[in-house]
C-alpha positions as protocol buffer text, in pm:
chain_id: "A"
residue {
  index: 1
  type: UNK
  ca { x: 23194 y: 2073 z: -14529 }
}
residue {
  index: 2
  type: UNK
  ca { x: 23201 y: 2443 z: -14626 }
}
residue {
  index: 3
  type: UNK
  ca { x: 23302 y: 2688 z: -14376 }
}
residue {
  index: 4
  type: UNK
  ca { x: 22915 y: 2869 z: -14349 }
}
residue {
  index: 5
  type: UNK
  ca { x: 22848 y: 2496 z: -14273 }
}
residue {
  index: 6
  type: UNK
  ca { x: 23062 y: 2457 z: -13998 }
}
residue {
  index: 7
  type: UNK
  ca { x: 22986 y: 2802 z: -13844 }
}
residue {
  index: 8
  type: UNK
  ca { x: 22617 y: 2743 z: -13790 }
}
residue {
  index: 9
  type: UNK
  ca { x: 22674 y: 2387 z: -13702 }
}
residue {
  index: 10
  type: UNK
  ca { x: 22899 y: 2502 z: -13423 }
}
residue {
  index: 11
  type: UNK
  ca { x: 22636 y: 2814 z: -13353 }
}
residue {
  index: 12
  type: UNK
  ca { x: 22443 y: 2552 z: -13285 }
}
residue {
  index: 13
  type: UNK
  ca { x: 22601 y: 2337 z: -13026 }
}
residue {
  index: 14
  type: UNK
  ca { x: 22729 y: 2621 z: -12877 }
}
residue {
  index: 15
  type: UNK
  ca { x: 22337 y: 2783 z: -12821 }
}
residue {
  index: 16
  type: UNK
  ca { x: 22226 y: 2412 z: -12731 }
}
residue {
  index: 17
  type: UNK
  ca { x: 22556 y: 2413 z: -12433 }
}
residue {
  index: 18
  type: UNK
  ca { x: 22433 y: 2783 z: -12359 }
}
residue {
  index: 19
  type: UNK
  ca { x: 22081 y: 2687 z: -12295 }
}
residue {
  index: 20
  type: UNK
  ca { x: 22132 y: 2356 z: -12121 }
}
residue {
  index: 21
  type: UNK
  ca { x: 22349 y: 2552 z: -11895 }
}
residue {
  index: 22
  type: UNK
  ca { x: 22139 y: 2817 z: -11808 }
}
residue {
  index: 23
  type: UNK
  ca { x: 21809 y: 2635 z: -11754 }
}
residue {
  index: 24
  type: UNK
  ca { x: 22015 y: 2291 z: -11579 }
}
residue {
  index: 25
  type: UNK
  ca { x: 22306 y: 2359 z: -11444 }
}
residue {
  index: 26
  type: UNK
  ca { x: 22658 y: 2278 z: -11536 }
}
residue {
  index: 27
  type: UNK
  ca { x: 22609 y: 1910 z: -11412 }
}
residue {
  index: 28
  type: UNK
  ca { x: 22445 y: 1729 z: -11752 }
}
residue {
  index: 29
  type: UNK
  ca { x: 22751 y: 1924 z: -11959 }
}
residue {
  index: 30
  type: UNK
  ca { x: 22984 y: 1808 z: -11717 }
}
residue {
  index: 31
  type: UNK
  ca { x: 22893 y: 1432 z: -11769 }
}
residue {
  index: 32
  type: UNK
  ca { x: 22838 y: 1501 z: -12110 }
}
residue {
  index: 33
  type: UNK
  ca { x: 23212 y: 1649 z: -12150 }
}
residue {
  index: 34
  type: UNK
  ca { x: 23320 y: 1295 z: -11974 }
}
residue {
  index: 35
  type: UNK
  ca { x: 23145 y: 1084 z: -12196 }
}
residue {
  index: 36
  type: UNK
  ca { x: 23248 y: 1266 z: -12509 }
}
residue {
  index: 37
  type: UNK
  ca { x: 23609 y: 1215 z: -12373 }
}
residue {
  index: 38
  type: UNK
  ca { x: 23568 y: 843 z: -12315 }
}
residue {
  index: 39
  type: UNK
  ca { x: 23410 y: 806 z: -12689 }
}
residue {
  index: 40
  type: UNK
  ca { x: 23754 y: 970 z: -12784 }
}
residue {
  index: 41
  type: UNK
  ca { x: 23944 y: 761 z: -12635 }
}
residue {
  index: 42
  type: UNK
  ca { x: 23753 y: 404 z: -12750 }
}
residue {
  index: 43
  type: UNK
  ca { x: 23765 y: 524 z: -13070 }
}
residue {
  index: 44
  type: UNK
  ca { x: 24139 y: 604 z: -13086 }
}
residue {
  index: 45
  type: UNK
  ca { x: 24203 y: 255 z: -12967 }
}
residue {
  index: 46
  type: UNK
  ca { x: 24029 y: 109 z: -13242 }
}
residue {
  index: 47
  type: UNK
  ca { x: 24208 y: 329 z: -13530 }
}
């Protein structure tokens, strides 16, 4: 993955966060934090 890449990948999960926020809350990112940590975690136990 080259750098430019990563940069507009990341623009664009950070303008997707920015708008869910604004228009729902910080409730859906919330759980959505939560879940990404438990997918962390399940896959750490299986490496």
């Amino acid at each position: 993955m080259t750098n430019r890449l990563a940069l507009i990948l990341g623009g664009m999960i950070l303008g997707g966060l920015i708008i869910d926020i604004a228009i729902f809350g910080t409730g859906h990112a919330l759980f959505l934090a939560k879940k990404m940590a438990d997918l962390i975690e399940w896959l750490a136990f299986w490496r």
